[in-house]
C-alpha positions in Angstrom: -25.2 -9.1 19.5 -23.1 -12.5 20.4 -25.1 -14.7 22.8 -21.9 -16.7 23.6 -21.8 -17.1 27.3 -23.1 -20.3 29.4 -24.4 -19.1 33.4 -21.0 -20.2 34.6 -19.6 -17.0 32.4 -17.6 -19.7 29.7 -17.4 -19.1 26.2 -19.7 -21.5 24.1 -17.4 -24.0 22.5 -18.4 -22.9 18.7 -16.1 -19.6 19.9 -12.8 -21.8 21.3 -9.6 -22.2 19.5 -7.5 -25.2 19.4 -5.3 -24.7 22.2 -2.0 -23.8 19.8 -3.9 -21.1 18.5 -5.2 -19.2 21.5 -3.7 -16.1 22.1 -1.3 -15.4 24.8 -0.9 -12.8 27.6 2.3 -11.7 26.3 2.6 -10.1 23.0 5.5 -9.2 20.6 5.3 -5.2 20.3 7.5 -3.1 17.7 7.4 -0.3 17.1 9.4 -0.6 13.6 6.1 -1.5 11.8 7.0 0.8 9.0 4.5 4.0 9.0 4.8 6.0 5.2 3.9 9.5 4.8 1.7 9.9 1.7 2.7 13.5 1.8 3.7 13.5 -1.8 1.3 11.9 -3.1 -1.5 13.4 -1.2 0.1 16.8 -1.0 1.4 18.9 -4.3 2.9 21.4 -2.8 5.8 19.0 -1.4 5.7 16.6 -4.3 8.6 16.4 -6.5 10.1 13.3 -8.5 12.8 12.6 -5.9 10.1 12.7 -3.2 8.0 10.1 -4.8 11.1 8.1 -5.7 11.9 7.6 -2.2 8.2 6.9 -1.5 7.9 3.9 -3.8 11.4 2.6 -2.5 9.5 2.5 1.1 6.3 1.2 -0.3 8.2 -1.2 -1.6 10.6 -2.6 1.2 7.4 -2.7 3.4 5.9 -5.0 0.7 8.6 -7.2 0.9 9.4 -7.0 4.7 6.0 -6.9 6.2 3.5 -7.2 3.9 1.2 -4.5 5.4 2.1 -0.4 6.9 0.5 1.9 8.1 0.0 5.0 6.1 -0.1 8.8 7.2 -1.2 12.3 5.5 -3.2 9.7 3.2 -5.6 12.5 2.3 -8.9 11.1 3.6 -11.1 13.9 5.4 -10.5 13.2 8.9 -14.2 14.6 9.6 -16.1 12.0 7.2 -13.5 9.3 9.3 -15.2 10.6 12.6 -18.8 10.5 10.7 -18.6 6.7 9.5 -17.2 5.7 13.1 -19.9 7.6 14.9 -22.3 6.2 12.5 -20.7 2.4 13.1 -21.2 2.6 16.8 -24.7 4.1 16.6 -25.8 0.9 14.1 -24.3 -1.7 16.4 -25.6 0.0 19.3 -29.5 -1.2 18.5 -30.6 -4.0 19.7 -30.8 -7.1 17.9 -33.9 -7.3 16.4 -33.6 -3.8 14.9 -29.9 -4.8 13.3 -31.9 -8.3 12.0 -33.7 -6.1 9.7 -30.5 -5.9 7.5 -29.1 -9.0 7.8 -27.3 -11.5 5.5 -29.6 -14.4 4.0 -29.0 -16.8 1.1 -29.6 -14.1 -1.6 -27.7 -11.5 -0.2 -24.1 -11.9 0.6 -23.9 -8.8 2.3 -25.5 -6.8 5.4 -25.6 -7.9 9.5 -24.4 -11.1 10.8 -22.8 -12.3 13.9 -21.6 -15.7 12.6 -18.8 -15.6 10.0 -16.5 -18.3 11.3 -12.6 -18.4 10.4 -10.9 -21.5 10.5 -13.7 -23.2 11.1 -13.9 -21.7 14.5 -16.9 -19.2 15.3 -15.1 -15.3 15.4 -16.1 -13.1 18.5 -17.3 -10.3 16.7 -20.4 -9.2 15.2 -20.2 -7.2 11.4 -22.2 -5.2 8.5 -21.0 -5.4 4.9 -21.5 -3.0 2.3 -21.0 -3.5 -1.1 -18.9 -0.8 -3.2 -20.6 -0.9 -6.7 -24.2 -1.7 -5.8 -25.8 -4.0 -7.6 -22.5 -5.9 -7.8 -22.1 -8.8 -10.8 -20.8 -12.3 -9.0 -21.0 -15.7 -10.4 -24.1 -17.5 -9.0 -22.4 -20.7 -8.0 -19.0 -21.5 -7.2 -19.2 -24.6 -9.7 -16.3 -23.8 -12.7 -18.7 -25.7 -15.2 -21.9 -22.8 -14.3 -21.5 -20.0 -16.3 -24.8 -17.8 -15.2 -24.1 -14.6 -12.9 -26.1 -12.8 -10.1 -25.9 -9.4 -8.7 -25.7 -8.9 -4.8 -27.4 -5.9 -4.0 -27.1 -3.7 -0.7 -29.6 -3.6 2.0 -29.5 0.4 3.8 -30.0 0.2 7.2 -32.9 2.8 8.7 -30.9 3.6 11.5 -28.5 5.9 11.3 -30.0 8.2 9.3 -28.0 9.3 6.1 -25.5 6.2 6.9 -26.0 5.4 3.4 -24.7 8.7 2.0 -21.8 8.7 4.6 -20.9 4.8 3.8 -20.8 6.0 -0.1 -18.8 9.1 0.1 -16.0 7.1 2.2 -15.8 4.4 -0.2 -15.8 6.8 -2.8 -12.6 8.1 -0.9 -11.2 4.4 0.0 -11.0 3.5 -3.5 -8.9 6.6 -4.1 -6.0 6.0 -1.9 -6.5 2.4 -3.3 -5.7 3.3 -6.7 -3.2 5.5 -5.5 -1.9 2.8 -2.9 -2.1 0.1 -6.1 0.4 2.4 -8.3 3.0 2.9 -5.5 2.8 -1.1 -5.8 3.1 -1.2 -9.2 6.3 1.3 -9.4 7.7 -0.7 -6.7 7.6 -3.9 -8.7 9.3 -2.5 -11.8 5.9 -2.3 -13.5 3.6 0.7 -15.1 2.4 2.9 -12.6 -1.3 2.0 -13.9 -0.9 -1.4 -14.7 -3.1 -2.5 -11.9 -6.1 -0.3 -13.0 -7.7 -2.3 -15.6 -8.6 -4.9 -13.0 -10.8 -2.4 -11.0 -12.2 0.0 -13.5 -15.0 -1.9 -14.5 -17.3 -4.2 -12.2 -15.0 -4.2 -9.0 -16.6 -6.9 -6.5 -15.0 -4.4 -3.5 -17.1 -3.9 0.0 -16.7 -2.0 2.9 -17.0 -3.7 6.1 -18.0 -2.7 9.5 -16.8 -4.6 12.8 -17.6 -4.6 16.1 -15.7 -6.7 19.0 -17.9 -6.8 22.2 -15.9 -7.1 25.4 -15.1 -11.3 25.7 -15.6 -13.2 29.4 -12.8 -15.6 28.6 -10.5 -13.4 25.7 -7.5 -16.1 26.2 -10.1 -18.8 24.5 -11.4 -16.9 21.7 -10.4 -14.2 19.2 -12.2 -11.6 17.3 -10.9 -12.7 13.6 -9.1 -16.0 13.6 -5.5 -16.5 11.8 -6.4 -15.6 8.1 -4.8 -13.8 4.9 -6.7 -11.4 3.0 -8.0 -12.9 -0.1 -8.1 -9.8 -2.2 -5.8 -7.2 -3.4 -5.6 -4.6 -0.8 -6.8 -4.0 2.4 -7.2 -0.7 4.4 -8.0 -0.3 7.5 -9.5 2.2 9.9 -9.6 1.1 13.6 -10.2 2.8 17.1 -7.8 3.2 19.8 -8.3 -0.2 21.3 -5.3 -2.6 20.6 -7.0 -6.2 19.0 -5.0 -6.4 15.6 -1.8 -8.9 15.5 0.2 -9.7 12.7 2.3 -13.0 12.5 5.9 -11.6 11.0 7.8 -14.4 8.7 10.6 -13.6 10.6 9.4 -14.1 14.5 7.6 -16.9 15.9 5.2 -14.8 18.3 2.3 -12.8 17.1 3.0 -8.7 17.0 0.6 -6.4 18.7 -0.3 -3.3 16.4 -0.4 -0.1 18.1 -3.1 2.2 16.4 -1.7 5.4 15.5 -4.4 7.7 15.7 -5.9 8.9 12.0 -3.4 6.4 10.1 -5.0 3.8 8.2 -3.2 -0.1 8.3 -2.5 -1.4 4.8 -2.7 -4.7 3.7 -1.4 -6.6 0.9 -4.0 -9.4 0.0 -3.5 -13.0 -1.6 -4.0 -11.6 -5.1 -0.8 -9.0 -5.0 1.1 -12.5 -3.6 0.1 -14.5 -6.5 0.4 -11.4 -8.9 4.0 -10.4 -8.1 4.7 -14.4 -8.1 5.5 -14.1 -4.3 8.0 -11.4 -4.8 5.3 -9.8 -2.1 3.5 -11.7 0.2 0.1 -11.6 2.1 0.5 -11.3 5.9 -1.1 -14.0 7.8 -3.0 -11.8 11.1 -5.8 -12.2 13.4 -7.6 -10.0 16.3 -7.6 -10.5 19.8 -10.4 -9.4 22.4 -10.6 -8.6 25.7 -12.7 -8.6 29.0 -13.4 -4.8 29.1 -13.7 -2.8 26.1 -15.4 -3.0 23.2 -13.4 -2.3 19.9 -14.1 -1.1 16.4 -13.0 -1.3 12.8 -13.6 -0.5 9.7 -11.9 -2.3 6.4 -12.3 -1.6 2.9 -11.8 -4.8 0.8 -10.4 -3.8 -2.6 -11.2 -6.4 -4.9 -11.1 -6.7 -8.7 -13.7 -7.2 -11.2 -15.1 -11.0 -11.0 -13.9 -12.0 -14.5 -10.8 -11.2 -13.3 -8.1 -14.5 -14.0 -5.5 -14.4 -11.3 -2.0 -15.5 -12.4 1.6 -14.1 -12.0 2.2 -11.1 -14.3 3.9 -11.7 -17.5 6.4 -9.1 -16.8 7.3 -10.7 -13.6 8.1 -14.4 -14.5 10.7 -15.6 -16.5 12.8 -18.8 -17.1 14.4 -18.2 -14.0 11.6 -17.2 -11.8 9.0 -19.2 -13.8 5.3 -19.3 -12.4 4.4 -20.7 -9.3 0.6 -20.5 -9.6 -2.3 -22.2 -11.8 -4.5 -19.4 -13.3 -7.8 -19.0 -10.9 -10.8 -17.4 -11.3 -11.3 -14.2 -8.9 -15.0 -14.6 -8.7 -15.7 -18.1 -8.3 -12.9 -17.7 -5.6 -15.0 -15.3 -4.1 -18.1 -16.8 -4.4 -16.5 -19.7 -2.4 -15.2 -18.0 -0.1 -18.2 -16.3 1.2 -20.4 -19.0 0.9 -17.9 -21.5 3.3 -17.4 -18.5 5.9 -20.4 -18.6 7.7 -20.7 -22.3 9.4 -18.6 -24.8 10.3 -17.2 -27.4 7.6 -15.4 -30.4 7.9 -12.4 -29.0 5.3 -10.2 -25.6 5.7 -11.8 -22.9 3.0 -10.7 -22.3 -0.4 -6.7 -20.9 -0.2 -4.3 -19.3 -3.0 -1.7 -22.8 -2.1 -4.6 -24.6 -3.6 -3.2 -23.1 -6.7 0.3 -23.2 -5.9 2.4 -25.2 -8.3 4.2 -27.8 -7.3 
């Protein structure tokens, strides 16, 4: 649990944001944050080519015009939903010590931790990771000239009991409608329905990630998730009815305040579908607010591709007049990185995909 809070009731420094990135009282809400049905995907018996025609066209335009949607009649149970949420409150309900027993260290990248810092600044949250394909195979350094690999491993907390089972059978279910979500994509770009797929069939580095956002003394200092992009393909996610998420919109200066629709799942299109469709699609850049009186809950699943995956722009999608506009990177030691800068303060922002960016 955070232990953030001086006697005077102030929020410890390592939690404040630079004053241009505090968030405000007022928020930007829309409701013309596009929401798909899945129905005919998800659905045969109201599937027909004209119905998944106009599907892909929305998939599409929300790709280009947001970035990220929320989805609807996606086809995930809404019982197992209620199970891994009941379960997430009942693991960050222990006490400390009991949630230590599963925590993060130097060997494993995954488990309980309440200091992942974005930006540099300390987030207000605490979290448990979960890896999709357990062991998973990383690189064991970040160095490009070290070629050895590792294999994080999952540590299954005691408490619950049978959270293990439940956390499998939903990602087992997440990385359906991420296939699924990942061919929409694909059609939408002009490309093969599976073209996407060889990326994840084998080795996929994906977790599943568990938040919780205790109530915040001074919630106009400090926020939850700090301005970020997702660095991986796809992100869904499965919140509560508690309002935290904001989403920065190319075309408005203000942040937007989501409004959870209940059972829908948010999508979100990560740095690598950016640098794949050669910025045809973009990664939204969002964050998540707190606030004095309620606690709030999430629950993202990271789709992420196998880590000998090379990131570049598609073939099919650059030509002499839309030539490249990133340097080839690899996926795992971008990874690696990643996770090894995100939990203590540096003097230097994180690795970013415009580190690649061609001039």
């Amino acid at each position: 649990m955070i232990r953030a809070t001086t006697i005077m009731g102030e929020v410890d420094p390592a939690f404040i944001q630079d004053l241009e990135h505090r968030p405000k009282l007022h928020t930007l809400q829309t409701q013309n944050i596009p929401v798909i049905d899945l129905s005919p995907i998800t659905n045969h018996a109201v599937s027909d080519p004209s119905s998944i025609e106009g599907l892909v066209k929305e998939i599409g335009s929300a790709c280009k015009e947001w970035g990220f949607f929320q989805v609807i009649n996606h086809g995930v149970p809404i019982t197992l939903r209620q199970n891994i949420e009941q379960g997430s409150r009942m693991f960050f309900g222990q006490t400390l010590e009991e949630k230590r027993k599963v925590r993060r260290d130097e060997k494993s990248a995954v488990g309980y931790y309440d200091t992942e810092h974005t930006k540099n600044v300390r987030d207000w949250k605490e979290v448990f990771d979960f890896l999709a394909k357990d062991p998973t195979l990383v690189p064991l350094s970040a160095d490009e000239h070290d070629d050895r690999l590792t294999q994080w491993t999952n540590t299954s907390p005691p408490y619950p009991p049978n959270f293990r089972d439940i956390i499998q059978e939903y990602v087992e279910e997440m990385e359906k409608l991420s296939f699924k979500l990942m061919e929409l994509i694909a059609l939408s770009l002009g490309l093969e329905a599976k073209r996407f797929e060889e990326y994840f069939m084998k080795d996929q580095t994906s977790f599943i990630r568990f938040n919780h956002y205790p109530p915040c003394p001074n919630p106009h200092l400090a926020l939850g998730v700090g301005r970020h992009k997702d660095p991986g393909a796809l992100t869904i996610l499965g919140q509560d009815e508690v309002e935290g998420l904001e989403v920065k919109h190319k075309a408005y200066e203000e942040w937007i305040r989501i409004k959870p629709i209940p059972n829908a799942y948010i999508i979100n299109l990560g740095d690598i579908v950016q640098v794949w469709s050669n910025d045809a699609y973009e990664s939204p850049e969002h964050r998540v607010v707190v606030n004095s009186e309620k606690e709030r809950f999430s629950i993202p699943f990271f789709f992420f591709p196998a880590q000998e995956t090379e990131v570049k722009p598609l073939d099919e999608l650059i030509n002499d007049q839309n030539p490249s506009k990133y340097r080839t990177y690899k996926w795992g030691k971008f990874l690696v990185h990643r996770f090894n800068t995100n939990f203590k303060k540096h003097k230097v922002d994180n690795i970013q995909i415009y580190d690649y960016k061609i001039k």
